[in-house]
N, C-alpha and C positions, 0 to 999 in steps of 0.2 A: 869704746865711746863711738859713736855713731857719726860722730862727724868725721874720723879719723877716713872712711870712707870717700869724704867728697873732694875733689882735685880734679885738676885738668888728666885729661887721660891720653894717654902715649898712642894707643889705637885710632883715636878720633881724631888727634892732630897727621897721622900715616895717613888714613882716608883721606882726609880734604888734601895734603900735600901731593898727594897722589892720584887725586883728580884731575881729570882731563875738561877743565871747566868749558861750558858753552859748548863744546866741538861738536852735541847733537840738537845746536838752536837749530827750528824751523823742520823739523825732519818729522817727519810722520808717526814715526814708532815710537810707544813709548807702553813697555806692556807690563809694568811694575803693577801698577792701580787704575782704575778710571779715572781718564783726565777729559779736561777738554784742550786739543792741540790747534796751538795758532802758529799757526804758517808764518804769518807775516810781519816781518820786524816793526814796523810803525804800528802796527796795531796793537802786539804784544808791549811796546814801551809805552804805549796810553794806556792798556790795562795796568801796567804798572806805575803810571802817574795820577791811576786814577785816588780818589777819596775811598772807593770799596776796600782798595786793595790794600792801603795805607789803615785805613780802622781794625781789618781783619786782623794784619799783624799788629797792631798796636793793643787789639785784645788779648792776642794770643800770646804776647809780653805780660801784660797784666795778669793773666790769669797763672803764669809762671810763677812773677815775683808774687802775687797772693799766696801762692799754695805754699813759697820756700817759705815766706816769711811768716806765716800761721805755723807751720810744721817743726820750723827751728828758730830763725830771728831774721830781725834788720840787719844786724852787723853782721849776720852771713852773706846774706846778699848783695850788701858793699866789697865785703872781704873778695868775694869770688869774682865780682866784677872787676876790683881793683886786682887781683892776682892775673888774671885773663889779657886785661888789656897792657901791662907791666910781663908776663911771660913775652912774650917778641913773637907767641906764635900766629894773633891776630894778623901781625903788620905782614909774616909772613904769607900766611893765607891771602892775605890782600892783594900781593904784591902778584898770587898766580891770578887771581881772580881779574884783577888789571888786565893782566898779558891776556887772558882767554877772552874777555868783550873787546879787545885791541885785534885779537884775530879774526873775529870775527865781524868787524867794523861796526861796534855798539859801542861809538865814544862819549857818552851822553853823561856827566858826572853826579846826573839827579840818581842814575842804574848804579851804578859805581856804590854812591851811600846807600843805596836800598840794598843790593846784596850785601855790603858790610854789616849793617843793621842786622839782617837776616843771619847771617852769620856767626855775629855775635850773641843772639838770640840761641843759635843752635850749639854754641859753644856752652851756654847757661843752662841749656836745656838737659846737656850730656853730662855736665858740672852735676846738677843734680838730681840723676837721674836715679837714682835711690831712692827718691823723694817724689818727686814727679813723670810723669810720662803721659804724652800726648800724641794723637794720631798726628795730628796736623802739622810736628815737628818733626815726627819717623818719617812722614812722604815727603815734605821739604828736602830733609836730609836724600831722601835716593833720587829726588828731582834732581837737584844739583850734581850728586854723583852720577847721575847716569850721563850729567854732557847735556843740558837742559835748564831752561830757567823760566824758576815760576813766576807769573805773570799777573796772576788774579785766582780766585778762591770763592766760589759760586757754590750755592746748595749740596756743601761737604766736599766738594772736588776742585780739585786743583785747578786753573790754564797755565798752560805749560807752552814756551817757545823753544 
């Protein structure tokens, strides 16, 4: 059965546990994919406050839960949401993602929900990744891993702080 397939996965929860969050905000280098890199903390949290940046991900949710739920159902979509935020391993992520904007002095609790959002997002994405796969959530994902955080999403490419 095909769904017997779909689950939170032990590697993806390693990765982000295992990330060294934020520790390369503002840093110049970033040679995974073409980005555009913003230096500057105020500027990078108003690309992130801004309406661009909030719609993009809020398509790129949608265009998730379309494809899970055309490809299998509504009630997987729930199920997997509901299993993800019930595993402990969100609040855990959260709790390093916390401490790394705390280190880095990004105390701002609007950054806080938009990484979590984000997050959560990349936990659904990997939930169904049998099913779905997206550029825009494989660069997310090595954004964050590399010690960086994305800021805004401009003509296919990332800002990255």
């Amino acid at each position: 059965m095909e769904q017997e397939r779909l689950g939170i996965k032990q590697e993806f929860i390693d990765r982000l546990m295992s990330c060294d969050w934020f520790c390369n905000c503002g840093d110049k280098v970033f040679d995974q994919f073409e980005v555009a890199i913003e230096e500057n903390q105020k500027k990078a949290i108003a690309y992130m406050r801004s309406s661009l940046w909030e719609g993009i991900c809020l398509e790129k949710r949608g265009d998730l839960a379309f494809a899970v739920q055309k490809k299998i159902c509504d009630q997987m979509w729930d199920k997997a949401h509901k299993e993800i935020q019930q595993s402990g391993h969100l609040g855990r992520v959260s709790k390093r993602i916390k401490a790394g904007l705390k280190k880095r002095n990004i105390s701002s609790e609007e950054i806080l929900v938009d990484v979590r959002a984000n997050v959560l997002s990349l936990f659904m994405a990997d939930y169904f990744s049998e099913y779905y796969t997206d550029e825009f959530y494989d660069q997310m994902l090595q954004i964050y891993l590399s010690g960086h955080l994305p800021c805004g999403y401009e003509y296919k490419k990332f800002r990255v702080y």
